[in-house]
N, C-alpha and C positions, 0 to 999 in steps of 0.2 A: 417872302421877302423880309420879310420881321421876324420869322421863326426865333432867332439868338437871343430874342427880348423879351425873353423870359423873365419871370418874379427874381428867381433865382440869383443870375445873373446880371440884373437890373442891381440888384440891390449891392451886391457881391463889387460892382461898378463904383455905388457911390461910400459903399464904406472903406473901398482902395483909396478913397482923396481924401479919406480922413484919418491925422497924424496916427500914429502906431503908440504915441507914449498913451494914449486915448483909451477908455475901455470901450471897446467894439464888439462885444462880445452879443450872443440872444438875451434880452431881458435886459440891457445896459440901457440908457437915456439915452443915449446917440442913435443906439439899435430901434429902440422904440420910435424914437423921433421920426427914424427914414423909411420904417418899413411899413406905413400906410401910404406915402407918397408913392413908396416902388410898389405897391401892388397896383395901385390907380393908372399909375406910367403901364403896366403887363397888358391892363385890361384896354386902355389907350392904344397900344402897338395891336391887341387881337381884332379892336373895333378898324384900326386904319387897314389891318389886311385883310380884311372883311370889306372893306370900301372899296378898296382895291380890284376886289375879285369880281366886286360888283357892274365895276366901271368898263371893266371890258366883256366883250361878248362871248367870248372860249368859257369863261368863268361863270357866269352872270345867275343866279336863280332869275327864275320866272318873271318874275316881278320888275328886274331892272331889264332882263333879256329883251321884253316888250319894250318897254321905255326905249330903248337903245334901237329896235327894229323901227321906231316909231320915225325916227331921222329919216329913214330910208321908204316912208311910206307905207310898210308891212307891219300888219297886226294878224296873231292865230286866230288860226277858221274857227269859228263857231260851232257848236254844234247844231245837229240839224234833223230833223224830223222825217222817219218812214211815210213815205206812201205806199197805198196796198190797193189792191183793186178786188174789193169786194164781191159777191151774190148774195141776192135776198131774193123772196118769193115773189114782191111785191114791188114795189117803186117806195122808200121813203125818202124824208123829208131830208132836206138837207142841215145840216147841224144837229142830228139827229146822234146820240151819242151810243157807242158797244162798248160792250169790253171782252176781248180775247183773255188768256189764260192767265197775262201778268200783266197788262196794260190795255189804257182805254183808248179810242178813236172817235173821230169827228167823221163823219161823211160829209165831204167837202163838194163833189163835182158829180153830175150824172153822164154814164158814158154810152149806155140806153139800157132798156126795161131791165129793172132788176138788176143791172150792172152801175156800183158806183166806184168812185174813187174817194179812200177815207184816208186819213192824218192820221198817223199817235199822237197822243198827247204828250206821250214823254220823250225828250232829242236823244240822241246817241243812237251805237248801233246794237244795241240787245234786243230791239224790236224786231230786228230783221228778221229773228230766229221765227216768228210768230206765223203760225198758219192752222186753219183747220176753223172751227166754228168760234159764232160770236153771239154775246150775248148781249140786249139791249139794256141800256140803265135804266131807261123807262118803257111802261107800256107801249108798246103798239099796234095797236089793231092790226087786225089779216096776218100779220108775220108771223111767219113758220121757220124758216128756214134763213137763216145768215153766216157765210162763212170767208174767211180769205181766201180769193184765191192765189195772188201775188202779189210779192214784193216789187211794186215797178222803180221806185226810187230808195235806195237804201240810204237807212239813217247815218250819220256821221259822230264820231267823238269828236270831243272840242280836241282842237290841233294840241299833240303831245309837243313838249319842251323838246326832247331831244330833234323831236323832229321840225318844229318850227326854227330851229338853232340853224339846222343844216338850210334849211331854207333860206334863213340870213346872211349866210357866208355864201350861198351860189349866185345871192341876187348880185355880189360884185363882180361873177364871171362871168356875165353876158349883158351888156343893157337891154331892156324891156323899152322896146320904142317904137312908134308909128307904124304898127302893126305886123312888125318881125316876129319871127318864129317863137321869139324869146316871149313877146307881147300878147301874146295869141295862144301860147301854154302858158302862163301865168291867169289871165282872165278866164280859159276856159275850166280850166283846175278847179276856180274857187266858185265853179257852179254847183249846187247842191246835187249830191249824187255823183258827182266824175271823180272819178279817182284818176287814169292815166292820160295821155293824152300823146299824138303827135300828129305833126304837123309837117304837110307835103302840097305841091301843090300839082293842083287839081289836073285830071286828065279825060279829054271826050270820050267820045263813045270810037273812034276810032285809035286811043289812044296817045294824041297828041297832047301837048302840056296846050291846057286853054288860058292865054294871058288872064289877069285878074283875078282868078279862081284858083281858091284857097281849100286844099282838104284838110278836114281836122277829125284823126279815127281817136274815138273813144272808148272808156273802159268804167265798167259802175265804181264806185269806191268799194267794194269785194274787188278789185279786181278782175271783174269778171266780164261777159257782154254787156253791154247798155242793153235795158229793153226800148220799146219804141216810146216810151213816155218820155223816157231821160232821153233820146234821141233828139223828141220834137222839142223837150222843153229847153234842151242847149241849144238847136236850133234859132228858136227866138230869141233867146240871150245875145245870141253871137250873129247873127243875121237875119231878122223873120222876114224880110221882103224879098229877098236876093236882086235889088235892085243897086250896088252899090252906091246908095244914098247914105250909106251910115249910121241908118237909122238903130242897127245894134251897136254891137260891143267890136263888129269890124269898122274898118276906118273906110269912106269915101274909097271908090273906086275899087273894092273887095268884094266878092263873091265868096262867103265862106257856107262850103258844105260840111256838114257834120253825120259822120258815120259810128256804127259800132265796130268796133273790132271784132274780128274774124275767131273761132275755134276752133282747134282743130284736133281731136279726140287722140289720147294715147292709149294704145293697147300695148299691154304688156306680158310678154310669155315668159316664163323661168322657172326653172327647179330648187325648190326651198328643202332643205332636211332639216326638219324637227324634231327639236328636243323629245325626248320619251313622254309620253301620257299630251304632246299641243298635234294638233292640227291645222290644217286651211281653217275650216269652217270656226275652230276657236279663234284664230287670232285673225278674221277675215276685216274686221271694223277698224283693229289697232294698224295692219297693210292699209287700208283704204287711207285714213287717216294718216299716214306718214306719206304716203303718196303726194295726197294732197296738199298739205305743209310744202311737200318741195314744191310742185307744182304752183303753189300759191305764191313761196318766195322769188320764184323764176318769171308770175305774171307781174305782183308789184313791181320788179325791174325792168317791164317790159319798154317803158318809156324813156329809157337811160340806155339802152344799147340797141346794135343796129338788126339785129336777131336773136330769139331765145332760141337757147339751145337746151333741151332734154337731155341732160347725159345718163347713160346706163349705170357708169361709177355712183353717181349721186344717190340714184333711183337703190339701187345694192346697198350700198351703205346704212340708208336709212332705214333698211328693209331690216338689215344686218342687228341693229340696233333693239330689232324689239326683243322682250324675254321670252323664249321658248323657240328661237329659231336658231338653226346652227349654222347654217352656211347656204350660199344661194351662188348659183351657174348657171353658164349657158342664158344669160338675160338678152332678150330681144325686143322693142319697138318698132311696131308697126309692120311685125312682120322681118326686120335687119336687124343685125348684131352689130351696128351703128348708131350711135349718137342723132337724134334728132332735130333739124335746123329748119327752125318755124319761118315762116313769110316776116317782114317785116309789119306787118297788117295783122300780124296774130300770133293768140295767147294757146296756152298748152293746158287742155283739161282730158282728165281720167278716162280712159276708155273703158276697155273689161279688161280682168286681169287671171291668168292660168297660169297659179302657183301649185 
């Protein structure tokens, strides 16, 4: 908006209103006099479109962004701590402190003999990666043996900017109200561990929509199944009585069931011709790997549209991309040389693959 008010042409401005018979020249008195004012005025016009940018939310760094969601009752998710579900040889004590390979844990909860549930200490999601054995920070008797064996809750990053942005601008496309769709994906989201969510309502055992009863399928923050910890622990969040008393996070006269979302494995057949001196077996990690990217970009959207779709083009493309491969035909899922179109209920992970 201020771009033109520059030093330059600030100055350029005020030595045009002063008379010509005048020496206006660099280094003259007049010159001197106005060109500490006109740099002050440059840096004035940088600081107000800096305000500017501030002020609105398209624009806004971090810092005002928040300020600005804060009208609207929205602040970025926090970050949030792995749960794992441990073995040991023995029963210890709870608060009982390990540490895996780059990070330490709490043993938080017993789940029975020699099975507990531990915390990391540190939030975000680079714990997640963690498995395999743990060591104690202090002695303790009888133990022999201690290892991860799952991630049940996966750790979360504190909410990115660009992403809490977008978050701001959808919260004017639907109001969140008295337990609409709208109200019911927003609260169940910012449960620790949910990443996707949607919302249908509930059907008996014979199939019929059952008044009151609310379905809500979930998805970890990988994107991926909920296991039965994040299941139960949204559960209580969002309804622990199923009594539509309201006693959770559903409103009076609600039944909210909480599901995982469904997978359902892609296999995929095709003919790859490689480059001179590569293979399957060399580049089988870098295929897996690009697989999965798509596969992962197609479950983070799962919640945004009404079926993922697998495409073949995509799946080729990416394939096409790595170095050492030349060209890739005849690609099939699941068996057809069709595009894949998942349930509305579920996400698309890796099957085997016969390149």
């Amino acid at each position: 908006m201020f771009e033109e008010n520059t030093y330059e042409n600030i100055i350029n401005r005020v030595l045009a209103r002063v008379d010509d018979s005048l020496d206006k020249r660099e280094g003259s008195v007049i010159f001197s006099a106005v060109a500490p004012v006109c740099a002050e005025l440059a840096q004035a016009y940088i600081a107000l479109g800096y305000l500017i940018d501030c002020t609105f939310a398209d624009t806004a760094p971090r810092e005002f962004l928040i300020r600005r969601a804060l009208e609207r009752g929205l602040i970025p998710t926090k970050a949030t701590y792995a749960k794992a579900v441990a073995l040991f040889n023995i029963d210890v004590d709870i608060g009982k402190r390990f540490s895996s390979l780059k990070f330490n844990w709490t043993v938080s909860e017993k789940i029975s003999t020699g099975k507990f549930y531990i915390i990391c200490e540190t939030a975000g999601s680079l714990p997640n990666a963690e498995r395999g054995n743990l060591i104690p920070i202090e002695y303790i008797d009888g133990l022999e043996t201690a290892s991860i064996e799952s991630i049940e809750v996966y750790g979360e990053d504190e909410e990115d900017t660009e992403e809490f942005r977008k978050r701001y601008f959808s919260s004017f496309e639907s109001q969140a109200f008295g337990g609409n769709k709208r109200d019911y994906y927003q609260k169940i989201t910012t449960i620790d561990g949910v990443g996707g969510c949607k919302i249908f309502r509930a059907t008996d055992s014979k199939g019929l929509k059952a008044p009151g009863h609310v379905l809500a399928i979930i998805t970890n923050s990988e994107y991926g199944s909920a296991s039965e910890t994040l299941v139960s622990n949204a559960q209580r969040t969002v309804d622990p009585n199923g009594d539509q008393m309201g006693d959770g996070l559903a409103p009076i006269g609600h039944i909210c069931h909480i599901e995982s979302v469904k997978a359902k494995s892609i296999n995929i057949d095709t003919n790859i011709v490689y480059d001179a001196g590569y293979s399957f077996n060399a580049l089988q990690s870098q295929i897996n790997k690009a697989i999965d990217g798509y596969l992962y970009e197609l479950n983070k959207s799962w919640d945004t549209v009404e079926n993922v779709v697998v495409r073949i083009s995509n799946i080729e493309s990416r394939i096409l991309a790595i170095n050492g491969i030349k060209d890739i035909a005849d690609t099939k899922l699941n068996g057809s040389p069709s595009n894949v179109i998942l349930d509305k209920d579920t996400i698309a992970v890796r099957g085997t693959f016969n390149g």
